[in-house]
PDB file as gemmi writes it, atoms N, CA and C in Angstrom:
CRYST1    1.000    1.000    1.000  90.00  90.00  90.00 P 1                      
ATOM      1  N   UNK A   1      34.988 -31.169  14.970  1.00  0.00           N  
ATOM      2  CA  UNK A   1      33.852 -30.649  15.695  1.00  0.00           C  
ATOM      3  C   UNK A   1      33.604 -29.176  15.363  1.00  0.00           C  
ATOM      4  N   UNK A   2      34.711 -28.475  15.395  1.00  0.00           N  
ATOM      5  CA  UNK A   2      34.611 -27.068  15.265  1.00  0.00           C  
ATOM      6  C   UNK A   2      34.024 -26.806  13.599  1.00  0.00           C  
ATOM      7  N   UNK A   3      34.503 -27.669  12.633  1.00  0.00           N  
ATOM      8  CA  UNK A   3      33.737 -27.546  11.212  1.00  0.00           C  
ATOM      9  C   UNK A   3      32.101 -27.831  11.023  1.00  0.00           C  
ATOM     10  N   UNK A   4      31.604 -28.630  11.988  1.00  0.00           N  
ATOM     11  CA  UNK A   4      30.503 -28.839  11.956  1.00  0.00           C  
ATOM     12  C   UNK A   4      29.495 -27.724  12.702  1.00  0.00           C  
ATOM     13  N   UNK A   5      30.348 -27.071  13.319  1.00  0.00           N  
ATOM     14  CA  UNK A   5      29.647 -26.049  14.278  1.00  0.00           C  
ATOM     15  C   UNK A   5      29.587 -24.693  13.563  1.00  0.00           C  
ATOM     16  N   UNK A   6      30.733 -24.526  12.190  1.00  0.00           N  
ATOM     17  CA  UNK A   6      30.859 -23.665  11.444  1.00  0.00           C  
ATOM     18  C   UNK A   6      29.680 -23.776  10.753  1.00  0.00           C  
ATOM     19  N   UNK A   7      29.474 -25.151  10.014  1.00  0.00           N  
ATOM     20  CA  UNK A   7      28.897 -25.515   9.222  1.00  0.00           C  
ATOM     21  C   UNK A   7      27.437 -24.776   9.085  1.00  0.00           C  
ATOM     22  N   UNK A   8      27.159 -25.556  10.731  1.00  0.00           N  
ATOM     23  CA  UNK A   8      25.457 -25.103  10.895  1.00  0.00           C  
ATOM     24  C   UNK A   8      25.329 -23.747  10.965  1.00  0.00           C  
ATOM     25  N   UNK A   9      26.163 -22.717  11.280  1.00  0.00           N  
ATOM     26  CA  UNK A   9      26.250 -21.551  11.752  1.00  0.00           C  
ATOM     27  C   UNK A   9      26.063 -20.899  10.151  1.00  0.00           C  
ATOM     28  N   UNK A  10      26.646 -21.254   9.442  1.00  0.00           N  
ATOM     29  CA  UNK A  10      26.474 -20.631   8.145  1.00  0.00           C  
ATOM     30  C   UNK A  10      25.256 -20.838   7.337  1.00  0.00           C  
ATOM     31  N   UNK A  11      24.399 -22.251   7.576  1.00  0.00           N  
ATOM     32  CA  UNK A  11      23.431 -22.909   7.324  1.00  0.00           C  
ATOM     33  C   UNK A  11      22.235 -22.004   7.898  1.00  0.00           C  
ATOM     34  N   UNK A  12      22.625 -21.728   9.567  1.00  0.00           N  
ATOM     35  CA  UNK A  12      21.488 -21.226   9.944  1.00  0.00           C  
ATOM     36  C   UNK A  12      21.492 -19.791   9.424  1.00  0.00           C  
ATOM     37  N   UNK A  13      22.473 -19.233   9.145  1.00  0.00           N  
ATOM     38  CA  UNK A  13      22.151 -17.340   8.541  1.00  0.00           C  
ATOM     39  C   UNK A  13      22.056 -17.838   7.248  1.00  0.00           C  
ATOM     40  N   UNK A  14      22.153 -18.757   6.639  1.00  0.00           N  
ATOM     41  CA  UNK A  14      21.574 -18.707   4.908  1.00  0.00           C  
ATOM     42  C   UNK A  14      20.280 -18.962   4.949  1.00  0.00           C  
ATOM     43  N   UNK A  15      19.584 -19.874   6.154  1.00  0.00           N  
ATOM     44  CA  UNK A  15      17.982 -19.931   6.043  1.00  0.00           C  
ATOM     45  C   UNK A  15      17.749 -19.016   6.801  1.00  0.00           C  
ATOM     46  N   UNK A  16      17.660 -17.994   7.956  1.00  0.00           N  
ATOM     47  CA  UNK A  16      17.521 -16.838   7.792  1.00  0.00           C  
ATOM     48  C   UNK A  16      17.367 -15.868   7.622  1.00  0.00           C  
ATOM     49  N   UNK A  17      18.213 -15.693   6.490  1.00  0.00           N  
ATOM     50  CA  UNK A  17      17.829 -14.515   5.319  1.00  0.00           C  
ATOM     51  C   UNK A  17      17.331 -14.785   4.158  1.00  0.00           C  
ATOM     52  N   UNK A  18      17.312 -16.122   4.168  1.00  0.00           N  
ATOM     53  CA  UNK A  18      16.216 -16.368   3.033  1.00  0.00           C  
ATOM     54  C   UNK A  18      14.996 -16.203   3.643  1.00  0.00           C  
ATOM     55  N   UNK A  19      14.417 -16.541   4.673  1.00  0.00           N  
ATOM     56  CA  UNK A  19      13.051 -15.933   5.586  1.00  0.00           C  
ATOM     57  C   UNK A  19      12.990 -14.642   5.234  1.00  0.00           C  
ATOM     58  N   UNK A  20      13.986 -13.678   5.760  1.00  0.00           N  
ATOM     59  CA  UNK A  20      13.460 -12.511   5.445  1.00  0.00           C  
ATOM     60  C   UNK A  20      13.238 -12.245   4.316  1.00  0.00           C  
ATOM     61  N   UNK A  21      13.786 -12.202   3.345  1.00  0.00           N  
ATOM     62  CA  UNK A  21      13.718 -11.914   1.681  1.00  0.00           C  
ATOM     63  C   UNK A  21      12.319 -12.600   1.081  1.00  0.00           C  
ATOM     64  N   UNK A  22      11.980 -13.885   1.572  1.00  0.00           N  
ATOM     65  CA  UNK A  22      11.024 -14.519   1.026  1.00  0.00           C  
ATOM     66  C   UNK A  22       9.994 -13.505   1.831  1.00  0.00           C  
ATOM     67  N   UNK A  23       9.900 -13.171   3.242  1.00  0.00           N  
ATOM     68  CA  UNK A  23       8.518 -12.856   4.050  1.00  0.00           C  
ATOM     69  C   UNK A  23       7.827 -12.034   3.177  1.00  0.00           C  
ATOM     70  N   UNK A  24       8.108 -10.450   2.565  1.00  0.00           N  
ATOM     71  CA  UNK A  24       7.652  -9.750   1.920  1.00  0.00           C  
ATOM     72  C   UNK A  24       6.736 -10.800   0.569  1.00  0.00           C  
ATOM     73  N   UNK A  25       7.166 -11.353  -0.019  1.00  0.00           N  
ATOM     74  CA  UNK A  25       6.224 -12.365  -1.273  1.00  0.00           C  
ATOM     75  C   UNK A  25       5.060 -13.176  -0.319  1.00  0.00           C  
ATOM     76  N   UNK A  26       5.201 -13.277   0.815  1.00  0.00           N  
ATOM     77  CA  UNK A  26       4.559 -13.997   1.553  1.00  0.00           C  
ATOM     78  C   UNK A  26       3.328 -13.048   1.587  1.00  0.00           C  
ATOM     79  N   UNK A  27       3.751 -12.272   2.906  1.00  0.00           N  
ATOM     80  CA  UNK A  27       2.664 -11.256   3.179  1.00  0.00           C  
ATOM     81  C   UNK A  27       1.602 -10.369   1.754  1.00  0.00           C  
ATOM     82  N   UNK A  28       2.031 -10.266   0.829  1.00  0.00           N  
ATOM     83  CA  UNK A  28       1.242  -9.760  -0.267  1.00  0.00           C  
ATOM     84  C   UNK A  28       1.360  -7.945   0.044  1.00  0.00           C  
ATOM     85  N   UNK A  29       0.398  -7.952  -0.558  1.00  0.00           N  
ATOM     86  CA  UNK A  29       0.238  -6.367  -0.843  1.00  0.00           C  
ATOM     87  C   UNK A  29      -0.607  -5.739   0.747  1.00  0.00           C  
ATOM     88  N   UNK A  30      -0.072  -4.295   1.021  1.00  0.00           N  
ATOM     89  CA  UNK A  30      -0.756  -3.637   1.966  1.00  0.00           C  
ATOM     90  C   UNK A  30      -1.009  -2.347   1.374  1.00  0.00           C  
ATOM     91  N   UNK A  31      -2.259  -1.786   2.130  1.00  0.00           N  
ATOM     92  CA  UNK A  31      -2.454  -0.322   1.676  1.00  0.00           C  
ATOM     93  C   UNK A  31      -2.727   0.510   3.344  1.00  0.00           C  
ATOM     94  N   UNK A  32      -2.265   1.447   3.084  1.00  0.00           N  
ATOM     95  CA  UNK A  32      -2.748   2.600   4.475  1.00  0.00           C  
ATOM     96  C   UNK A  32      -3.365   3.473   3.991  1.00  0.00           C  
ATOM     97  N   UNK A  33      -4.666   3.819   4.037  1.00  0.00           N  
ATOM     98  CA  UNK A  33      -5.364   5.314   3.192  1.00  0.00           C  
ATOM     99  C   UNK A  33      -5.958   6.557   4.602  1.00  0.00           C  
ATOM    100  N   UNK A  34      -5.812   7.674   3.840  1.00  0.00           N  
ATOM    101  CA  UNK A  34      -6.205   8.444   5.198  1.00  0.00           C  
ATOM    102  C   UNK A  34      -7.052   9.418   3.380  1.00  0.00           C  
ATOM    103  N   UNK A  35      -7.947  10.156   4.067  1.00  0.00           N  
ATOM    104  CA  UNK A  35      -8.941  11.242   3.464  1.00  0.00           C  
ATOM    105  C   UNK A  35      -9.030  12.662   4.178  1.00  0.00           C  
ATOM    106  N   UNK A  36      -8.265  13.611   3.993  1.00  0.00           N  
ATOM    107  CA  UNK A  36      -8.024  14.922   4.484  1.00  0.00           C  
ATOM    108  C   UNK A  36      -8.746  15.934   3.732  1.00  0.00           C  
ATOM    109  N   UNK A  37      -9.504  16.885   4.373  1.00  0.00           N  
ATOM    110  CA  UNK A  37      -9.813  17.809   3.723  1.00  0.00           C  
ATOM    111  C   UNK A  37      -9.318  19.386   4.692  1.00  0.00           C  
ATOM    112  N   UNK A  38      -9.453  20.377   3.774  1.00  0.00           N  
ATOM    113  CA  UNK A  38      -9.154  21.775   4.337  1.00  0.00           C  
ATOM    114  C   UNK A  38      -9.770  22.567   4.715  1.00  0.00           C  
ATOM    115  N   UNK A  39     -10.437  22.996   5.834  1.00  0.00           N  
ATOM    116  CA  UNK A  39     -11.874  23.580   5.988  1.00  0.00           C  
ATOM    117  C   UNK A  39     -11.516  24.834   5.280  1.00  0.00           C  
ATOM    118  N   UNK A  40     -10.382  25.550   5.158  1.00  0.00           N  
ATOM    119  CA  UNK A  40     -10.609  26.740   4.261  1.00  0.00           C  
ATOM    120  C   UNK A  40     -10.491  26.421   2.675  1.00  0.00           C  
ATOM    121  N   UNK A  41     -10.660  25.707   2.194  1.00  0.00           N  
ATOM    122  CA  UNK A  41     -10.399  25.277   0.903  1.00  0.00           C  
ATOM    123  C   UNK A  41     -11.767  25.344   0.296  1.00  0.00           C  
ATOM    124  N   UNK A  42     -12.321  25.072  -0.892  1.00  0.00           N  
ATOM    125  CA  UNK A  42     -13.331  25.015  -1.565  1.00  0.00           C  
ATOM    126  C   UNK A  42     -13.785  23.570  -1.187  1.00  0.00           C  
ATOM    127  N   UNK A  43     -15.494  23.867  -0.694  1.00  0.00           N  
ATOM    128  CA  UNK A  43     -16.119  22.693  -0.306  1.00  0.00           C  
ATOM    129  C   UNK A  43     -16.028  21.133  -1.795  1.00  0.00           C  
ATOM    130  N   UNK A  44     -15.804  20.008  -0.938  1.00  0.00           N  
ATOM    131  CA  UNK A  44     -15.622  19.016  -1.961  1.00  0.00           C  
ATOM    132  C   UNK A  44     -14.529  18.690  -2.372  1.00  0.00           C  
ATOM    133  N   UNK A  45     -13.551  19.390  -2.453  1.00  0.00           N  
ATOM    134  CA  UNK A  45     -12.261  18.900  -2.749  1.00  0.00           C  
ATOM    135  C   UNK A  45     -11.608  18.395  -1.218  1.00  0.00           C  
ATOM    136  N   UNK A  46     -11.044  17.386  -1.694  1.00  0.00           N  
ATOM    137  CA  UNK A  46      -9.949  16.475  -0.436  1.00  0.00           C  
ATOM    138  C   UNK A  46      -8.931  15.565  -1.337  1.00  0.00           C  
ATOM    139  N   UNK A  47      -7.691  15.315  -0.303  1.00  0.00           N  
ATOM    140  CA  UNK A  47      -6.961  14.421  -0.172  1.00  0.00           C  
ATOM    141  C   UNK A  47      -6.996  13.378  -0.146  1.00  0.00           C  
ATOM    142  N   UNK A  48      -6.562  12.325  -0.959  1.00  0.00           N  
ATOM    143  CA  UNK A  48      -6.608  11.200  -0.895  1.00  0.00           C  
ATOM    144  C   UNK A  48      -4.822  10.713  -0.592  1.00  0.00           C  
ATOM    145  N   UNK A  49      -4.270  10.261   0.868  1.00  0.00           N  
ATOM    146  CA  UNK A  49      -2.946  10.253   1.107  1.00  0.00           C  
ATOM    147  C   UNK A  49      -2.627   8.514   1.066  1.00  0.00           C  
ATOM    148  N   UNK A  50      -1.843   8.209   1.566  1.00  0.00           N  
ATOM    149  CA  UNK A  50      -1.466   7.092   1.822  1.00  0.00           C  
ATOM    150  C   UNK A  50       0.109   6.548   1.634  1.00  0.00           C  
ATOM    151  N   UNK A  51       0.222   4.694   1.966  1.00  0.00           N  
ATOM    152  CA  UNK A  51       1.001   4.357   1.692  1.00  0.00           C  
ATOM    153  C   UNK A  51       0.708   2.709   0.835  1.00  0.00           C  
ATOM    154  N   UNK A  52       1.410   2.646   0.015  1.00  0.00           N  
ATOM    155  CA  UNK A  52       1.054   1.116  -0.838  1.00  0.00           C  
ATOM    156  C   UNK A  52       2.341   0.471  -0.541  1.00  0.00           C  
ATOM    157  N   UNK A  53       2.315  -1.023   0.070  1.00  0.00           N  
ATOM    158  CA  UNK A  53       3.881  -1.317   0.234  1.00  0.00           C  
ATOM    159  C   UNK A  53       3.596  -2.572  -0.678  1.00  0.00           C  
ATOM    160  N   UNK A  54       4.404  -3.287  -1.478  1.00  0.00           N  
ATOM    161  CA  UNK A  54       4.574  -4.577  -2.370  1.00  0.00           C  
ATOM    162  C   UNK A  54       4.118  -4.375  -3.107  1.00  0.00           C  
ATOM    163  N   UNK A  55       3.623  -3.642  -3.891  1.00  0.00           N  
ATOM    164  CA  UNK A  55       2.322  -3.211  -5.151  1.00  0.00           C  
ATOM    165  C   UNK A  55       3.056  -2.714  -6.231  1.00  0.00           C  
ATOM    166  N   UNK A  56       2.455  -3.841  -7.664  1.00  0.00           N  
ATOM    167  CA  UNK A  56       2.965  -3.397  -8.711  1.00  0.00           C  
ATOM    168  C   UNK A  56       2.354  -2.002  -9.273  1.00  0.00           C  
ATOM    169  N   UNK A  57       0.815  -2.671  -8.927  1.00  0.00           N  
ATOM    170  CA  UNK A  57      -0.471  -1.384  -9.402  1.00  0.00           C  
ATOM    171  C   UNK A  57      -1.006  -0.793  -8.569  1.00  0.00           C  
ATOM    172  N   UNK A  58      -1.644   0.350  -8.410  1.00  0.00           N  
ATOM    173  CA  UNK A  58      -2.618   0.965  -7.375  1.00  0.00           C  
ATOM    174  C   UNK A  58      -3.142   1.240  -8.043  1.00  0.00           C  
ATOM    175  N   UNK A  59      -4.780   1.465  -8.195  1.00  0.00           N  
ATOM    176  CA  UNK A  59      -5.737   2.242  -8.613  1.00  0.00           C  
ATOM    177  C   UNK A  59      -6.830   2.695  -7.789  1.00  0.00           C  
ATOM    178  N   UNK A  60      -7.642   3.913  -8.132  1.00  0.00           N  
ATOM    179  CA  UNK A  60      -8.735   4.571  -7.686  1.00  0.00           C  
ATOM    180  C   UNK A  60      -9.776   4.162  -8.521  1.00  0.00           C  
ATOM    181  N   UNK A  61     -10.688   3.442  -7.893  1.00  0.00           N  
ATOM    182  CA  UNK A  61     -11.937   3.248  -9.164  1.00  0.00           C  
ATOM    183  C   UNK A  61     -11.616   2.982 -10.146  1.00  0.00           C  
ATOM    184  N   UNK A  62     -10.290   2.302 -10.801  1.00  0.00           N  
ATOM    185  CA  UNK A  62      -9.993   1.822 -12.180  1.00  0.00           C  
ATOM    186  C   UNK A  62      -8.966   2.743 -12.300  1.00  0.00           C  
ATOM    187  N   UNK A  63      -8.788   3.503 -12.254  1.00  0.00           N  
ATOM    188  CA  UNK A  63      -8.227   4.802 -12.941  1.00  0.00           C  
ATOM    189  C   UNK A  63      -6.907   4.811 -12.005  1.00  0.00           C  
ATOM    190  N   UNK A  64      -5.472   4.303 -12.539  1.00  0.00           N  
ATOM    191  CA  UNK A  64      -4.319   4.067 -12.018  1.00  0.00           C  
ATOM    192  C   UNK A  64      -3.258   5.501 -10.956  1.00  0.00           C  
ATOM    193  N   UNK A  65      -2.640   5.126  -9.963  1.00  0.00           N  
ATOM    194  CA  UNK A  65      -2.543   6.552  -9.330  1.00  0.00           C  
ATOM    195  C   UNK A  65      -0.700   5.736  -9.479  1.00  0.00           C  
ATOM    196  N   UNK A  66       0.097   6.825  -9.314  1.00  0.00           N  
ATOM    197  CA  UNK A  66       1.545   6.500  -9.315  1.00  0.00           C  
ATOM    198  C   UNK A  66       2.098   6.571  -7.302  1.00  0.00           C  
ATOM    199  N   UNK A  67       3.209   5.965  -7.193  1.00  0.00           N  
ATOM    200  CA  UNK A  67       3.739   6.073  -6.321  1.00  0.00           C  
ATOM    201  C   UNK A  67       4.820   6.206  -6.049  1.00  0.00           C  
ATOM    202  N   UNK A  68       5.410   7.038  -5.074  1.00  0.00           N  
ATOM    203  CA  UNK A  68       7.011   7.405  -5.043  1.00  0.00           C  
ATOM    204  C   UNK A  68       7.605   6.001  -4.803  1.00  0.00           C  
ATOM    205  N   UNK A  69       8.805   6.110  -4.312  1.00  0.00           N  
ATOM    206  CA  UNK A  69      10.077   5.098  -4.323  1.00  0.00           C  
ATOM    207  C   UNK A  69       9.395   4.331  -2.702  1.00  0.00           C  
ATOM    208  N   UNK A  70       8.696   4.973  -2.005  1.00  0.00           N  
ATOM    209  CA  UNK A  70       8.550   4.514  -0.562  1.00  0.00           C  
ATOM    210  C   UNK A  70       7.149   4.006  -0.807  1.00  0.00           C  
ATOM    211  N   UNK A  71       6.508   4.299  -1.767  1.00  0.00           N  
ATOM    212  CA  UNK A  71       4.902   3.956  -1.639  1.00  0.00           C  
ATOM    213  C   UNK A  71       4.049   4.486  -1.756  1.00  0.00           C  
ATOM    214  N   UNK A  72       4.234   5.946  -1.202  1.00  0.00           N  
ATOM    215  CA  UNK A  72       3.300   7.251  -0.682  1.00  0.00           C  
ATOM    216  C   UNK A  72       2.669   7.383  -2.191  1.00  0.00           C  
ATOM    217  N   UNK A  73       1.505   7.959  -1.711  1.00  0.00           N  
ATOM    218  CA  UNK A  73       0.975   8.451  -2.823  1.00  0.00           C  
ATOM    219  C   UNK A  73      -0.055   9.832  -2.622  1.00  0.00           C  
ATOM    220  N   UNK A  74      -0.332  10.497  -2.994  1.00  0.00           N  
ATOM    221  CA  UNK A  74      -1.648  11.615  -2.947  1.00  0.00           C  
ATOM    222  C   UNK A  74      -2.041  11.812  -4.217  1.00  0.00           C  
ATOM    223  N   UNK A  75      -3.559  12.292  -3.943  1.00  0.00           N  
ATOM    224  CA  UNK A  75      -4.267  12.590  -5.101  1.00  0.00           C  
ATOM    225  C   UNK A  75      -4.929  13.705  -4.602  1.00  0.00           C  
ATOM    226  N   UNK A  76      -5.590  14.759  -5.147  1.00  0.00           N  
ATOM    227  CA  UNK A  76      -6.116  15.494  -4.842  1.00  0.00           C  
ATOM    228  C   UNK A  76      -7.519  15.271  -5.856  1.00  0.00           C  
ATOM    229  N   UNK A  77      -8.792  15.146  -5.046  1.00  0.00           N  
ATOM    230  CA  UNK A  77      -9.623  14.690  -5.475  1.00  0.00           C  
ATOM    231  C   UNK A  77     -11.154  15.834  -5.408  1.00  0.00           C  
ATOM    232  N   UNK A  78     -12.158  16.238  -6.592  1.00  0.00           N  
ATOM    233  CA  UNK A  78     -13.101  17.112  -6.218  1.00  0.00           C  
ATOM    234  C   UNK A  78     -14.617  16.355  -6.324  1.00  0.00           C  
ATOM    235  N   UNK A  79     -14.887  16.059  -5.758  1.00  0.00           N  
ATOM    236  CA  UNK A  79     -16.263  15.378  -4.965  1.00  0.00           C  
ATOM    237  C   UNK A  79     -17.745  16.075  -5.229  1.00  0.00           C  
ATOM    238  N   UNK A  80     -18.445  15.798  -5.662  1.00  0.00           N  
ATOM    239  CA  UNK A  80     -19.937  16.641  -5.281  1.00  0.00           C  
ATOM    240  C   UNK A  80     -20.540  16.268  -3.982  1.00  0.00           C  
ATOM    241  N   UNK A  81     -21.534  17.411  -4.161  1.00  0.00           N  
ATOM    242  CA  UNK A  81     -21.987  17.215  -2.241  1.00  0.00           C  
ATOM    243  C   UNK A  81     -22.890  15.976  -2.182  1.00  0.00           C  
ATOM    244  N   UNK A  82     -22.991  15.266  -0.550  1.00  0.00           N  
ATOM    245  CA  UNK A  82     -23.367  14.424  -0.608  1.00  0.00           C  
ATOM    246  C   UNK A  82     -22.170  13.395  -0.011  1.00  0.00           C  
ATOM    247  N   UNK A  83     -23.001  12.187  -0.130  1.00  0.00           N  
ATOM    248  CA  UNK A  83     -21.465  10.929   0.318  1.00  0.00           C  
ATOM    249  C   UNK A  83     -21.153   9.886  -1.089  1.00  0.00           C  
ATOM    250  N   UNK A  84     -19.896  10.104  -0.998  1.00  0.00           N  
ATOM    251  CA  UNK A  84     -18.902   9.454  -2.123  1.00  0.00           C  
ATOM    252  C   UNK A  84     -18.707   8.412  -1.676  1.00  0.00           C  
ATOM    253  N   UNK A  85     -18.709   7.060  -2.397  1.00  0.00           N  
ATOM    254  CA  UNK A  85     -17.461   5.814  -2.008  1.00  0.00           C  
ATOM    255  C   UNK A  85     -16.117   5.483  -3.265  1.00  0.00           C  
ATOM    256  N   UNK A  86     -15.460   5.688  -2.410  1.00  0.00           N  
ATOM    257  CA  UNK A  86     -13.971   5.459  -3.115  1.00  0.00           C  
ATOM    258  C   UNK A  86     -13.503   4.281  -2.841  1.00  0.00           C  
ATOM    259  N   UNK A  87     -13.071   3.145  -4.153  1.00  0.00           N  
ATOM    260  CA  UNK A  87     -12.349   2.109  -3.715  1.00  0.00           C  
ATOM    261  C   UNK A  87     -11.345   2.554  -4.209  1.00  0.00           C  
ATOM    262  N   UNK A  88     -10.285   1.981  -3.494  1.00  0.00           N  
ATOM    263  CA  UNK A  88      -8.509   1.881  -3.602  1.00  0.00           C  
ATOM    264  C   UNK A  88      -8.410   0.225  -4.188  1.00  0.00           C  
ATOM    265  N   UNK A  89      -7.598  -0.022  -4.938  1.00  0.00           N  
ATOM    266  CA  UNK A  89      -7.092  -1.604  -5.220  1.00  0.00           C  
ATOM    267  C   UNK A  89      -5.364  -1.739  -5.310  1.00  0.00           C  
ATOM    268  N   UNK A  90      -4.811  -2.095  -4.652  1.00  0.00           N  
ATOM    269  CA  UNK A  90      -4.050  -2.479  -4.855  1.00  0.00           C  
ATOM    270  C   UNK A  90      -3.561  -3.841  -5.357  1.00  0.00           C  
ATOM    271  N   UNK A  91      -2.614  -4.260  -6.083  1.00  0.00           N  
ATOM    272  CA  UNK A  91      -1.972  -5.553  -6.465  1.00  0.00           C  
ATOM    273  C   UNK A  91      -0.590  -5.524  -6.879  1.00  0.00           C  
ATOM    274  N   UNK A  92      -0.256  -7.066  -6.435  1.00  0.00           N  
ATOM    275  CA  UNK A  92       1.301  -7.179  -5.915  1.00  0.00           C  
ATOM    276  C   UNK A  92       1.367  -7.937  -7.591  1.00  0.00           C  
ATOM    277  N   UNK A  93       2.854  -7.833  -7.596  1.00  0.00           N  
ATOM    278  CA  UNK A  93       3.652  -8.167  -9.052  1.00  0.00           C  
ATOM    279  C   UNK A  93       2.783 -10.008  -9.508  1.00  0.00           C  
ATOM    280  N   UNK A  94       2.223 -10.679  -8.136  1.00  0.00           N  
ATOM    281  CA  UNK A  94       2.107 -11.998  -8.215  1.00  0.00           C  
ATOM    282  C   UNK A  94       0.023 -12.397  -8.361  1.00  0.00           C  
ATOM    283  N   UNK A  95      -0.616 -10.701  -8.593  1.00  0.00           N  
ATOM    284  CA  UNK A  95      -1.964 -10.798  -9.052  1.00  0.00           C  
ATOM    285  C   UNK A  95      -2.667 -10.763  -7.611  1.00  0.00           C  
ATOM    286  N   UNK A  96      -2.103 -10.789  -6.554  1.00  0.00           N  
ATOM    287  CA  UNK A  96      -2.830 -10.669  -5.267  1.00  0.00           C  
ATOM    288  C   UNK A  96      -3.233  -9.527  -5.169  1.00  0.00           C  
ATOM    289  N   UNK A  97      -4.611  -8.995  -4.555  1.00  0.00           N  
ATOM    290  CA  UNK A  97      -4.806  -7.730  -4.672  1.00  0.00           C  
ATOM    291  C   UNK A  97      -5.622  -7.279  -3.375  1.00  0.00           C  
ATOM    292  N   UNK A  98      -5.628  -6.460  -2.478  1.00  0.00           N  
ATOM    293  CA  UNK A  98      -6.681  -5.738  -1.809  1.00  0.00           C  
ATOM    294  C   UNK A  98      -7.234  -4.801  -1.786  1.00  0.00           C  
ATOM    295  N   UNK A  99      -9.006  -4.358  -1.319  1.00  0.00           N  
ATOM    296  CA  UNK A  99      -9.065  -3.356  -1.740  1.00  0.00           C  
ATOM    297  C   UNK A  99     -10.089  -2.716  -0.170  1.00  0.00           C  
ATOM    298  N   UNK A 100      -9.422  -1.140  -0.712  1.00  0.00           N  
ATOM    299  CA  UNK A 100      -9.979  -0.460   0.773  1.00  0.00           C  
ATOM    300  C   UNK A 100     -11.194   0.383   0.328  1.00  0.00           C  
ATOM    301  N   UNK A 101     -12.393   0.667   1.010  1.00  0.00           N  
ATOM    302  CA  UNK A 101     -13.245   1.175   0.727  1.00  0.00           C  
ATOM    303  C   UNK A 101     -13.393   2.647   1.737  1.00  0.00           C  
ATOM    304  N   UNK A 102     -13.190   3.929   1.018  1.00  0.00           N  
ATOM    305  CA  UNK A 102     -13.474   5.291   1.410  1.00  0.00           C  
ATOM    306  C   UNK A 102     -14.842   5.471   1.494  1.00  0.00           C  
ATOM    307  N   UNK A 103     -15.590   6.357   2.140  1.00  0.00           N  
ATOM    308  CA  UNK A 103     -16.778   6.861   2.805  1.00  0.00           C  
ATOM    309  C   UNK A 103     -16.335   8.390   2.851  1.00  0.00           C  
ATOM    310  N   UNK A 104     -16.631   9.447   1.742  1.00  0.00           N  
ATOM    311  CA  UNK A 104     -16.714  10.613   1.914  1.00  0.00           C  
ATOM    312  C   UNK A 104     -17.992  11.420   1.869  1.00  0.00           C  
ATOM    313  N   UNK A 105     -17.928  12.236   3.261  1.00  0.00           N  
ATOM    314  CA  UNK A 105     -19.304  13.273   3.100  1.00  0.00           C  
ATOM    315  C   UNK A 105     -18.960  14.640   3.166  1.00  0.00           C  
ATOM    316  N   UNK A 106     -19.430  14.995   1.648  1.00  0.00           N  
ATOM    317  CA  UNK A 106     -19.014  16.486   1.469  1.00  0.00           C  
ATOM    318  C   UNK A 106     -20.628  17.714   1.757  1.00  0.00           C  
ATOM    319  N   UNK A 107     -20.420  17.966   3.061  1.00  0.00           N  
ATOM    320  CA  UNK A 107     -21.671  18.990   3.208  1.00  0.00           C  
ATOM    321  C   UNK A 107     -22.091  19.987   1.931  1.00  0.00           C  
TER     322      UNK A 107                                                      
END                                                                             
């Protein structure tokens, strides 16, 4: 009795942690974007911050941005006046991809 009770016990933490390990491939790619600017800074230039989690690639409008070991990323970006749209794309190692759309208005 007591082997069978081992049994499942080991059964149930091997499916388990295979849940967790698999969840991340599950869920796909995420992005967090924030757009900061400096009111004492030169009009038009801003921040582009964030975090990319599962992502092989990130890009800005095509044009590829790197990311530390955690995700984070910044760009420092110079804008003409007027309103900008910025897409973000991210994609995971498995071709899944999302993409976030920025709205900047530089007086």
């Amino acid at each position: 009795m007591f082997t069978r009770v081992a049994i499942a016990l080991v059964l149930l933490v091997l499916v388990g942690y295979g849940v967790i390990e698999a969840l991340p491939l599950v869920e796909g790619p995420s992005l967090t974007v924030a757009v900061t600017r400096d009111a004492s800074s030169t009009p038009g230039i801003v921040t582009l911050t964030g975090i990319a989690r599962r992502v092989s690639e990130l890009a800005l409008d095509g044009s590829p941005i790197l990311t530390d070991e955690n995700g984070g990323f910044s760009r420092l970006i110079v804008l003409p006046q007027g309103t900008s749209i910025m897409n973000l794309t991210a994609t995971d190692r498995f071709g899944r991809s999302i993409t976030k759309e920025q709205t900047v208005y530089v007086p």
